[in-house]
N, C-alpha and C positions, 0 to 999 in steps of 0.2 A: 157255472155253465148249465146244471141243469135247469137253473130258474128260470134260464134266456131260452129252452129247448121246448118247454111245455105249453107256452105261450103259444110258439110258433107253431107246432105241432097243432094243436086245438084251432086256429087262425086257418091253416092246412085243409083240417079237415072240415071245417063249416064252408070256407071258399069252395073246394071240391062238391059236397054235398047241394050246396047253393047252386054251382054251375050244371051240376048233371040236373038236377031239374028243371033247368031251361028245355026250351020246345028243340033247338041246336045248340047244344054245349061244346064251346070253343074248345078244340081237344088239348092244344095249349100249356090253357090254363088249368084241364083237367090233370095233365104229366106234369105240369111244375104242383100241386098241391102234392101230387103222389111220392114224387120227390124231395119237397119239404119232409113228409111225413115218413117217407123210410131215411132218409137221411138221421132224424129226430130219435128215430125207434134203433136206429144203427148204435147212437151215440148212446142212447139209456139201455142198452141191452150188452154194450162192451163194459160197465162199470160192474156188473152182476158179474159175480164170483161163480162160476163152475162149480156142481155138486161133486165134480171125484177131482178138484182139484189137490186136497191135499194127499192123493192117488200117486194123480201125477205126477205130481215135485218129488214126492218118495222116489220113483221109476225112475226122476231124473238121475236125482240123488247116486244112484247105482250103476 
């Protein structure tokens, strides 16, 4: 999944970058790039393991 994420994301953000520098940037296409790209950042940022996770699980634990 993340191979199919990084892609899209980079795609995102050159679209986006590309459109705002038109003279009128179709606003559009500026919110679907935006949305590609936190969607993308959503999915590689839930795989990252929390620093006081194993805090946590102890606190559940109890």
């Amino acid at each position: 999944m993340k191979k199919l994420v990084l892609p899209f994301m980079f795609v995102a953000i050159i679209v986006g970058l590309f459109e705002q520098s038109k003279d009128k940037p179709n606003i559009y296409i500026l919110c679907g790039a935006i949305a590609v790209f936190m969607y993308g950042m959503m999915q590689l940022s839930g795989k990252t393991p929390s620093k006081h996770q194993e805090e946590n699980e102890e606190k559940d634990d109890e």
